[in-house]
Every structure is written in structure tokens, then in C-alpha cells.
C-alpha positions in Angstrom: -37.2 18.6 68.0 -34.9 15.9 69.4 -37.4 13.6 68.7 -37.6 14.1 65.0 -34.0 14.1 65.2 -33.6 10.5 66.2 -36.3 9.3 64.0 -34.4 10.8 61.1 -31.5 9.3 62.0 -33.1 6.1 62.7 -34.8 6.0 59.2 -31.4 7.0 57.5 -29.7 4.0 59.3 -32.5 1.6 58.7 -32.1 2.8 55.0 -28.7 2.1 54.7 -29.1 -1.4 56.1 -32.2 -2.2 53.8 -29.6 -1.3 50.4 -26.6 -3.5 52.5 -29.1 -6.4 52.5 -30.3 -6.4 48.9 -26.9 -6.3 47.7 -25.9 -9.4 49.5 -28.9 -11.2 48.6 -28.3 -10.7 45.4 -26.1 -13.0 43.5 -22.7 -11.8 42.3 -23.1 -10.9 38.9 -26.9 -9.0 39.9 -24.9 -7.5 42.0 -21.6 -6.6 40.1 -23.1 -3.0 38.5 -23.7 -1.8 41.8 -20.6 -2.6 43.6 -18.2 -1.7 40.6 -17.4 0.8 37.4 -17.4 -2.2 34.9 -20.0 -1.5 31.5 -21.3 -4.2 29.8 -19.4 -5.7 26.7 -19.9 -2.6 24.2 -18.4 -4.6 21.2 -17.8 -8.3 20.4 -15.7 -10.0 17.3 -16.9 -12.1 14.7 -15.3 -13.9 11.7 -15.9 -12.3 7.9 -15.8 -13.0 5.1 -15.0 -10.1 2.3 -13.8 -9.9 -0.8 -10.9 -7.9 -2.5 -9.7 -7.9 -6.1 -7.0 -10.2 -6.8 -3.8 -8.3 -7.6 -4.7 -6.7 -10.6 -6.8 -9.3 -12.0 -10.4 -9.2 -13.3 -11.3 -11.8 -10.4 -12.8 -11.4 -6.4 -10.9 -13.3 -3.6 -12.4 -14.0 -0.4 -10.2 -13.2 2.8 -11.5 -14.3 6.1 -10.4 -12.6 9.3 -11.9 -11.2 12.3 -13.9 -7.8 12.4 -14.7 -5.6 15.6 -18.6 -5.1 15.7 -19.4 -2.3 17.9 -22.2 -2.5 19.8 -23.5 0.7 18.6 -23.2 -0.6 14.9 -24.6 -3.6 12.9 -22.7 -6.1 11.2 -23.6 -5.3 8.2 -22.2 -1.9 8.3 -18.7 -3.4 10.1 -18.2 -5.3 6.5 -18.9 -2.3 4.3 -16.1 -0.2 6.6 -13.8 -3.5 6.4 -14.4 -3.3 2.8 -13.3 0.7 2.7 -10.7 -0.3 4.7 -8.7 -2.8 2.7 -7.2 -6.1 2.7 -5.0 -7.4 5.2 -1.5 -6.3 5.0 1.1 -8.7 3.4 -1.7 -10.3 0.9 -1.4 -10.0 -2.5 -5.8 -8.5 -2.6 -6.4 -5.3 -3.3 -8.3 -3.0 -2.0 -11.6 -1.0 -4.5 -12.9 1.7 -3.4 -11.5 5.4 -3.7 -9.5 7.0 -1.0 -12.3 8.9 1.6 -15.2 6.5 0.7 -17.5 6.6 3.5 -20.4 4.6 4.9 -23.0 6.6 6.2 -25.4 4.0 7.0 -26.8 0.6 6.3 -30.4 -0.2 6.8 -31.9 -3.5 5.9 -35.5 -4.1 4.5 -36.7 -7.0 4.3 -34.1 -9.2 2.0 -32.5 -6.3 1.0 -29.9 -3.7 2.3 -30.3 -0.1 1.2 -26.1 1.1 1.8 -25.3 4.9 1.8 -22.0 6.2 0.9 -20.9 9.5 0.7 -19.7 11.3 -2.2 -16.5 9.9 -2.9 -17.5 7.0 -4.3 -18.0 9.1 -7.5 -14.1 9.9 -7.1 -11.6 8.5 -9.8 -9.0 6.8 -8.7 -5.3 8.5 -7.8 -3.4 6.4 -10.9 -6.5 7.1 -13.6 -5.3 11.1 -14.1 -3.4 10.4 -16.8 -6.0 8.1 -18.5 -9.7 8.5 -17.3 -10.8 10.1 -20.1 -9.5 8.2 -22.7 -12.1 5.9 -24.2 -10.0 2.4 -24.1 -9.6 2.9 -20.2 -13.2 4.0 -19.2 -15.1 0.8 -21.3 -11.5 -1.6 -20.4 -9.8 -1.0 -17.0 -12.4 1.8 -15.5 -15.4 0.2 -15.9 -13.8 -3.0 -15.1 -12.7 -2.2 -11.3 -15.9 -0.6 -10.6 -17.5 -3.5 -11.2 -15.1 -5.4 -8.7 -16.1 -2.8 -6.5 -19.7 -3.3 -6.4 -19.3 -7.1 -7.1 -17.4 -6.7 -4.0 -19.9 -4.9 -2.1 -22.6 -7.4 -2.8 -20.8 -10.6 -2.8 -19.8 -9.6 1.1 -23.4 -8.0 2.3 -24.9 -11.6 0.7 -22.1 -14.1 1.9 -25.1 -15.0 5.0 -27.4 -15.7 2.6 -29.8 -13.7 4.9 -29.9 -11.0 1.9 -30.5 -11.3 -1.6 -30.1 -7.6 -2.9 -27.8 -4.7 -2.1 -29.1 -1.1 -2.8 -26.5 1.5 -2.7 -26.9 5.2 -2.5 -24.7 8.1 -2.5 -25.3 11.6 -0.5 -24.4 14.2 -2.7 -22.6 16.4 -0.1 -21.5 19.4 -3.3 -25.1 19.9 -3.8 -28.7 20.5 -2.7 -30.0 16.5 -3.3 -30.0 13.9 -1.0 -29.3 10.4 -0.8 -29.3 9.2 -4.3 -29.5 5.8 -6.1 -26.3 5.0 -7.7 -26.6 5.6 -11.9 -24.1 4.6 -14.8 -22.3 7.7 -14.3 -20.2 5.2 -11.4 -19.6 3.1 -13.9 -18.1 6.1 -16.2 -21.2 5.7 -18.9 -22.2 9.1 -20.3 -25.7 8.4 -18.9 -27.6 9.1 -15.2 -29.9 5.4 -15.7 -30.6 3.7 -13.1 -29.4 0.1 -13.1 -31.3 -2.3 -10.6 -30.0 -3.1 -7.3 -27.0 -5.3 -6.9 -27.3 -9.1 -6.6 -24.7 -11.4 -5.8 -21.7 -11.3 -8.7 -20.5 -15.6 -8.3 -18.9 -15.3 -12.0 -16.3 -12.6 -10.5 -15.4 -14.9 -8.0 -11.6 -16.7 -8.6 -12.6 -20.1 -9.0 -9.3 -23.2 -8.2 -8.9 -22.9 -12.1 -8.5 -19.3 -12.3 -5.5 -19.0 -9.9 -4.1 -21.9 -11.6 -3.8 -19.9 -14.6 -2.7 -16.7 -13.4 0.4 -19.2 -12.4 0.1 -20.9 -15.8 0.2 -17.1 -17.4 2.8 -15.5 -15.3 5.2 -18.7 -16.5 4.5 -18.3 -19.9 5.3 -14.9 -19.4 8.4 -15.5 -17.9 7.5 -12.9 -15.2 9.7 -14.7 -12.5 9.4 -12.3 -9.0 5.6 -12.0 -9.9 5.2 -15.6 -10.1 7.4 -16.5 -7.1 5.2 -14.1 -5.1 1.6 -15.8 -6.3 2.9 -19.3 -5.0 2.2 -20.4 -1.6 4.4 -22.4 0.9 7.4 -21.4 -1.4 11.2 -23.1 -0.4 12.1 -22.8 3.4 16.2 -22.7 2.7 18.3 -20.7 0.8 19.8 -23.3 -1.0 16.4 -24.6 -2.6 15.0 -21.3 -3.2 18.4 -20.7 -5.5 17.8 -24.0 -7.6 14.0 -23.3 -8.0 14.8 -20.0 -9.4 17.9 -21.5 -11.8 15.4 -24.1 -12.7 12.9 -21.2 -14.0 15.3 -19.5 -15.8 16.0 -22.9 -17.5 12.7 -23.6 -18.1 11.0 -24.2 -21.9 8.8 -21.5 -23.4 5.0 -22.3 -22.9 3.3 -22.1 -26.3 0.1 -22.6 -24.7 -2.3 -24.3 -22.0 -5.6 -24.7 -20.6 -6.7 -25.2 -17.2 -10.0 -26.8 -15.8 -11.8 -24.8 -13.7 -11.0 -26.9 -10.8 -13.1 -29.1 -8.5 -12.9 -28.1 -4.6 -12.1 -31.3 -2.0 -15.5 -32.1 0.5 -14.1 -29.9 3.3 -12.7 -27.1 0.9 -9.3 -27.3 2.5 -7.7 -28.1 -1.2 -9.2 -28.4 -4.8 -7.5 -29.9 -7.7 -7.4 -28.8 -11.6 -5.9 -30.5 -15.0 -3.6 -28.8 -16.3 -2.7 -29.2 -20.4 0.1 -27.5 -22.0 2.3 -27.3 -25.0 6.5 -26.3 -24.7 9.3 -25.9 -26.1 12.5 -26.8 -24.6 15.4 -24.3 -26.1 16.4 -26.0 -29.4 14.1 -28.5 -29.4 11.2 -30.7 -30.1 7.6 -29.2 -29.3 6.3 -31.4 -26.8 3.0 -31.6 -24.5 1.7 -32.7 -21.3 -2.2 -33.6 -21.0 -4.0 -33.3 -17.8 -1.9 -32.8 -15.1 -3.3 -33.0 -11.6 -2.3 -30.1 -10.0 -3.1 -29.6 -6.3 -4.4 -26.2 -5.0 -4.7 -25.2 -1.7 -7.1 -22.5 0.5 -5.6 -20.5 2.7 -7.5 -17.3 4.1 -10.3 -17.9 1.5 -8.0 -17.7 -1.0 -6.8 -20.6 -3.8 -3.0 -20.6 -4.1 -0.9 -23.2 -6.2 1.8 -24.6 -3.6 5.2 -24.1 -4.5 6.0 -28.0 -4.3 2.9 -28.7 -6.9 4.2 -25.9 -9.6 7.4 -27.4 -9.1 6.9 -30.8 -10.0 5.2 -29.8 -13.3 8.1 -27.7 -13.9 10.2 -31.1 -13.2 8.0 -33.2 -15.5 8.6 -30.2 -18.4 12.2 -30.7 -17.9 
């Protein structure tokens, strides 16, 4: 009985030393899950690139920030639920989808992603009570920012280039069917047809030309704070700030303009458009200026007209 006793022990101890030399064989990071609590990475950031509507304008900007992949979840699915979740705060996007939107899943095939949303998707919006059933909104406005939304969808899914076709479906969750393909209804058509799955939207994206004439519109407008708020890199004193806005107020009236769609620098840091209007200063001659170069810069994906550009055309209208 002793015997087996010391033998035991003796196997126990020879045991113990057998483990204490693998572990010190082994080379620190072989050996770091055994000798502490740490788990492996379970998430890791990369840069996007999604797309919002800008303001309340029938255009797509891109914003590029960093997004939390979990290791659980594909990337693909971390831009849809950036997408639901909205633009950055303190930019001027805005975000698409209705309030509860969901994504359920996101399974690719091939070149294509089939994306599942739950039933909110079919929800109107909190400011259409008033006017989703009036005809004017649902083919004008309605229509219009569902198309942003899915135009929004795509554009983001296909931004790799590694997919060419988005397929979205919505589970019904207030009835009996399953996972459906999404039908005109979204789009608020009286008819369930089934339009073909998304591909990527490039004419909803803002082009250099486009921000240069929400600029150009909000001036002839005369819509002052809104236009202060759309340029970028605006006066850093007090002092200039007060003159540009005198300066506006003092401005002519802008009878009309046109703006080239704009022609982005090799490295895409700036692009430049001509700009061509027709003024009036107060109580005087009608005068014009013909192709103006005015500079644009990219900042977050976005186009913005610099303050300092806009304000030299304001200078030359003087």
C-alpha cells in the first residue's frame, strides 16, 4: 500500500515537472495563453468609406472614418450598421434610414450581397405624417430619399469593388412570410414588383460641381447662416467673420450661373470648377463674370468650397 503510495506521488511530481518544462521551452507568446487570462484580439478597426445624403439635397457624400469590426461579424455587415447608425456628429450628412432599422444579416454570393433588414425599413419617416399620402410628396421628396437610401446602401457595400450587386430583403416580423425581396411598395408605388437588385448609384454621388452650386444657390438665395455653415475653413477672428458677413449683406443679386462639374486634382486632395454668373449690383448695371476658377477642397470625403475661394469671387462681384 505504501508502495503504491510513493509511486503515485512520484508520477504526480514527475507530471508536474513534465508541464513546468514545456512551458519554458516554449517561446513567450506559445506560451502566453497558458500562463495568463488574455483572449485573442476579438475585434480590429478599419477605415470606411459610407455615404449619407447631403443636408437635404438630392446628392450622396462620402464620409470616411474608422469602424469597429467585431470579430464575430463581417465587414460588410459593420457598414450596413454604420449606415443605420448615422453620420458623424457635427457634419452637415444626413442620416436615411428610419428610426429601428435593423440588419439581420449579410451573406455574400459570389459578387453579390444578399442584406436582410427587418421590418422597419417599410416605416415612413417621423416628419412625412403630415404629407405621406399626398401625391406631390410620395413621386417628389418620398420617393426621392428612398432612393438616397438604397443608393446609399449600394454605393457603400460596392466602394471595394469586390461586389457588383446588392440584394436586400426585409423579414416581415407582423406576419407569417419570411425574408422577402424588397418591392416598389419601399419606394411608395402602389405596386408589390420586384425591381432587380441594386447596383452601384455614381450619378447620386456629389460631384466638385455640385457643391459648388449648392454655394452658388444658397447666395443667390440670400440664405446667409445656411451658406456660412456649407463653407469650409471659414474666418478664424471675430473681426473678419463680421466684415465677411457685412460684405454678404452687401452683395449684388445673382440673376443666374452655371458651374462645371469640376475636375478632381491627381491625388484628390482639391478639384477645381468654372464658375459663370450674371449680377446685379443694387442700382446698377447688369454685369457678368465667365469662368471663374474656383478651388474646392476634400475633407472627410466630402467637397467643400473654402471660405477664402467664395470670398474672393465675392470680392471680384464687388
Amino acid at each position: 500500500m505504501k508502495m503504491r503510495c510513493r509511486t503515485g506521488r512520484l508520477f504526480s511530481r514527475l507530471a508536474v515537472l513534465t508541464v513546468l518544462a514545456v512551458l519554458f521551452a516554449l517561446p513567450p507568446a506559445s506560451a502566453e495563453p497558458f500562463l495568463s487570462d488574455q483572449s485573442p484580439q476579438d475585434f480590429q478597426e478599419r477605415t470606411a468609406t459610407l455615404f449619407f445624403r447631403a443636408g437635404s439635397s438630392r446628392w450622396l457624400e462620402r464620409e470616411q472614418r474608422l469602424v469597429t469590426v467585431p470579430h464575430s461579424e463581417s465587414y460588410e455587415k459593420t457598414l450596413v450598421q454604420a449606415l443605420l447608425d448615422g453620420p458623424s456628429q457635427g457634419t452637415r450628412l444626413t442620416s436615411l434610414f428610419p428610426q429601428g432599422t435593423e440588419v439581420l444579416s449579410v451573406i455574400s454570393e459570389g459578387r453579390q450581397l444578399f442584406v436582410t433588414l427587418n421590418e422597419r425599413l417599410m416605416a415612413s419617416y417621423p416628419d412625412e405624417a403630415a404629407v405621406i399620402n399626398t401625391p406631390d410628396y410620395r413621386s417628389g421628396e418620398g420617393r426621392l430619399r428612398r432612393e438616397l437610401a438604397m443608393g446609399s446602401l449600394v454605393n457603400t457595400l460596392t466602394e471595394s469593388g469586390e461586389y457588383i450587386k446588392v440584394q436586400v430583403l426585409v423579414r416581415a416580423e407582423t406576419t407569417l412570410t419570411g425574408s422577402l425581396r424588397l418591392s416598389n411598395r419601399y419606394y411608395l408605388s402602389d405596386n408589390d414588383a420586384l425591381p432587380d437588385p441594386l447596383t452601384r448609384q455614381e450619378p447620386l454621388i456629389m460631384l466638385p460641381g455640385y457643391a459648388a452650386e449648392q454655394v452658388m444657390a444658397l447666395w443667390q438665395r440670400r440664405d446667409w447662416m445656411a451658406l456660412e455653415e456649407r463653407l469650409a475653413q471659414g474666418p478664424a477672428d471675430a473681426a473678419t467673420q463680421n466684415a465677411f458677413t457685412q460684405a454678404l449683406d452687401a452683395s449684388p443679386a445673382i440673376l443666374g450661373y452655371s458651374v462645371s462639374p469640376g475636375v478632381p486634382s491627381p491625388d484628390g486632395s482639391y478639384a477645381l470648377t468654372s464658375v459663370s454668373l450674371q449680377y446685379q449690383v443694387m442700382g446698377g448695371p447688369e454685369k457678368g463674370i465667365e469662368n471663374w476658377p474656383l478651388r474646392l477642397s476634400r475633407g472627410a470625403g466630402a467637397w467643400d468650397v473654402p471660405w477664402a475661394a467664395f470670398n474672393a469671387l465675392l470680392e471680384a462681384c464687388q
